[in-house]
Every structure is written in C-alpha cells, then in structure tokens.
Backbone bond lengths (Angstrom), bond angles and torsions (degrees), N, CA, C in turn:
res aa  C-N    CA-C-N  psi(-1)  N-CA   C-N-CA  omega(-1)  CA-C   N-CA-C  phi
1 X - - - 1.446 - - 1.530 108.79 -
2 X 1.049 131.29 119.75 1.285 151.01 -174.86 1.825 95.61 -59.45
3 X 1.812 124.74 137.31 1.123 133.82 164.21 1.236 112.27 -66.44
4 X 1.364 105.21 155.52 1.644 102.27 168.78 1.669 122.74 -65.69
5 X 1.277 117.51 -10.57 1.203 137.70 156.40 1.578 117.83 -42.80
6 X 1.414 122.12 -45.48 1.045 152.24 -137.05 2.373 93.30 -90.58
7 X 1.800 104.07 83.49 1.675 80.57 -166.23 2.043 79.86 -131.32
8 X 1.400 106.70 136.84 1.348 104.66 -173.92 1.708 99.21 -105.83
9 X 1.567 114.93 133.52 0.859 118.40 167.24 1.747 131.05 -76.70
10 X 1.568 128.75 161.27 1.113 105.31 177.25 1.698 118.26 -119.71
11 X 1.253 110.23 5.32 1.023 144.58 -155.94 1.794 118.88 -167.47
12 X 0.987 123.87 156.93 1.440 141.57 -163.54 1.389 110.12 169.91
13 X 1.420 100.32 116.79 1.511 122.66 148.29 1.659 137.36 -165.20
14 X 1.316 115.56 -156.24 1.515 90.34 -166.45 1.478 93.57 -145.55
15 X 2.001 115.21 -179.61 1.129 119.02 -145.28 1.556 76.38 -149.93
16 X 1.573 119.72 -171.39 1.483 130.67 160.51 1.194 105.33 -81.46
17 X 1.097 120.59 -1.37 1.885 106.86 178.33 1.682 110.56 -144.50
18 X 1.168 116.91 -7.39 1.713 115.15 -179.91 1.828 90.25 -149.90
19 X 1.398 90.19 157.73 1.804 139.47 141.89 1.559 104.43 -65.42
20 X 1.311 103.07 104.36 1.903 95.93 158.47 1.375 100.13 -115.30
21 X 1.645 94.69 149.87 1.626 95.95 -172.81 1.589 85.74 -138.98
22 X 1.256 112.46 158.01 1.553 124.96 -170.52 1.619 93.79 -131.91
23 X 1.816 104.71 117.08 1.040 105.89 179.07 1.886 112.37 -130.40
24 X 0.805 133.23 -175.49 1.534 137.90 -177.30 1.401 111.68 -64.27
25 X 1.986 99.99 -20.18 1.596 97.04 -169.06 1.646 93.40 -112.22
26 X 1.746 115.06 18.53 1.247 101.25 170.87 1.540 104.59 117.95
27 X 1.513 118.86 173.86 1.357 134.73 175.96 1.332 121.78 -54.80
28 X 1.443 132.00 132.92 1.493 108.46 177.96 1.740 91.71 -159.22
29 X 1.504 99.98 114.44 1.339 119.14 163.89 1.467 115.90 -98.22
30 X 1.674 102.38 135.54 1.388 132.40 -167.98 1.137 97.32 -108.45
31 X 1.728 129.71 123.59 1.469 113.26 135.44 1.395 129.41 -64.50
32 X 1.718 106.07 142.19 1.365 100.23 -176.01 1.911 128.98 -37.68
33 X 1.446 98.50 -44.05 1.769 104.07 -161.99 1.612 91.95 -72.07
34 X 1.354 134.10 -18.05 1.388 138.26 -174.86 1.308 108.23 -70.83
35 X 1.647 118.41 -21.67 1.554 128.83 -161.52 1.315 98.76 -89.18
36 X 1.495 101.76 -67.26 2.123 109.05 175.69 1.638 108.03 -167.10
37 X 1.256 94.91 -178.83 1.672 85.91 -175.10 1.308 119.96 -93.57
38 X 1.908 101.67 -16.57 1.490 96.86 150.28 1.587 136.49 -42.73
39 X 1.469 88.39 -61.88 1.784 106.45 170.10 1.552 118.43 -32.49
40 X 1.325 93.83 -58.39 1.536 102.42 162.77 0.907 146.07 9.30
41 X 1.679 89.30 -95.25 1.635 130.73 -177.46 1.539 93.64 -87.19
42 X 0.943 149.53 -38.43 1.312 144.33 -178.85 1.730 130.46 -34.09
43 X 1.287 121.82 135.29 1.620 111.39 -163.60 1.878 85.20 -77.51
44 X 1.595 112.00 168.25 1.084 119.50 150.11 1.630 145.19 -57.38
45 X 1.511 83.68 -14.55 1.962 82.24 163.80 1.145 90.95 -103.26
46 X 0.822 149.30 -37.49 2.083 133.65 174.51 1.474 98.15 -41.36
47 X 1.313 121.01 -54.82 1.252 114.54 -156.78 2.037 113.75 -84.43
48 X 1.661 93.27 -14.56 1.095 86.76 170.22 1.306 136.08 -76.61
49 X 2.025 99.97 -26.82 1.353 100.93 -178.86 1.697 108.28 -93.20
50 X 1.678 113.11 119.64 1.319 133.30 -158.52 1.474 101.62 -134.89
51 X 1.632 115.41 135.93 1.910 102.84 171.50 1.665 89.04 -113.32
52 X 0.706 120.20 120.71 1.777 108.45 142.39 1.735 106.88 -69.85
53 X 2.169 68.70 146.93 2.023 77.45 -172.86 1.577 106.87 -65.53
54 X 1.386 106.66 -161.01 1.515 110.31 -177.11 1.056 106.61 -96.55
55 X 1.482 129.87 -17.34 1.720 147.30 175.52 1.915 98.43 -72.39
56 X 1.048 130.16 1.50 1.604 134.52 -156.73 1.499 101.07 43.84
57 X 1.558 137.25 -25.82 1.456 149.23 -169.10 1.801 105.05 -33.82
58 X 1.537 107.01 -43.23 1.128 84.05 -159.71 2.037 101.07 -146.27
59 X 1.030 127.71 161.66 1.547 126.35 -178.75 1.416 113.79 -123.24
60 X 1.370 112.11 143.63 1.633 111.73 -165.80 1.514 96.87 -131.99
61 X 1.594 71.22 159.94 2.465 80.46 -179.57 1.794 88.85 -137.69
62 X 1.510 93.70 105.15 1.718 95.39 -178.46 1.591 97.60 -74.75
63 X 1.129 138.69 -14.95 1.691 123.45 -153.59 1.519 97.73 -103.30
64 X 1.970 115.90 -18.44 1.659 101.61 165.27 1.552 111.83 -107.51
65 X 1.383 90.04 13.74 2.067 90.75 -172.49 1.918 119.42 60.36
66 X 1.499 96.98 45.60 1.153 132.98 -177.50 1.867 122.44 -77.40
67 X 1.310 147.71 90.54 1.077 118.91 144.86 1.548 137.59 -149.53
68 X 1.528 120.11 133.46 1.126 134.31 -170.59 1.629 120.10 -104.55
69 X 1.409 89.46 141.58 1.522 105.19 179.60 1.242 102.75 -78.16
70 X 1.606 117.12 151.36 1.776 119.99 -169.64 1.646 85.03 -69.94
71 X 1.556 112.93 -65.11 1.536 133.57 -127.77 1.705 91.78 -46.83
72 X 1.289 125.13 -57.98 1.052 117.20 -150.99 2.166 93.67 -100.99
73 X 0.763 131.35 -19.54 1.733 120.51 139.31 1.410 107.21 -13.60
74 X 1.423 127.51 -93.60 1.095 142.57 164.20 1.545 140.97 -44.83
75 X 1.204 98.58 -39.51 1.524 108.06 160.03 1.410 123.26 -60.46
76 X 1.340 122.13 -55.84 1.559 141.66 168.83 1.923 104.50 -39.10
77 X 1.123 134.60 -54.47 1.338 147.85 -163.62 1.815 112.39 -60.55
C-alpha cells in the first residue's frame, strides 16, 4: 500500500523563484530555498536543467547532483 507520502508528479519545472510541479491534486509552486539549500544557491540554468524520474516520484538536477522526492516537496508546505 503506497504511504501518504507517496504523490506522482506529471510535470516539473522551474521559474526564477519556484519549482512548479503538476500533480493529480493540481498546481504547486515551490520556492527555491523551500526545496534545499542546494536549490538555493544554484544558478538558474542549473536549476533549469531538471529530469523527472519515469515513476513522476521524484525530480533530479544532474549539473548540482541534486535529487528530490515530489511526495514530501509538497506534503511539507
């Protein structure tokens, strides 16, 4: 049985100031420093280039060696 943790994204991307992630329960913008402190400090093309996994579960930043699970992104807020 999947946790309540457990939220798949369908979409992911980013802005100069948030993470938007597109999920089943709708739109949800992240400010960066809310994401990590990598995120943070990170330039905007670091932060732009992002894969979501193939599970939607989780989003990666290969250029800061970055990765976060959606469920609790969103859950936490």
């Amino acid at each position: 049985m999947p946790s309540n943790l457990t939220v798949f994204a369908r979409e992911a991307s980013g802005t100069d100031t948030h993470l938007i992630i597109n999920t089943h329960r709708g739109k949800h913008e992240i400010r960066w420093e809310l994401c990590s402190e990598k995120l943070a400090q990170a330039t905007q093309a670091e932060r732009a280039r992002l894969a979501l996994s193939p599970s939607g579960c989780s989003v990666r930043w290969p250029l800061i060696d970055e990765d976060l699970a959606i469920g609790p992104l969103i859950l936490a807020r």
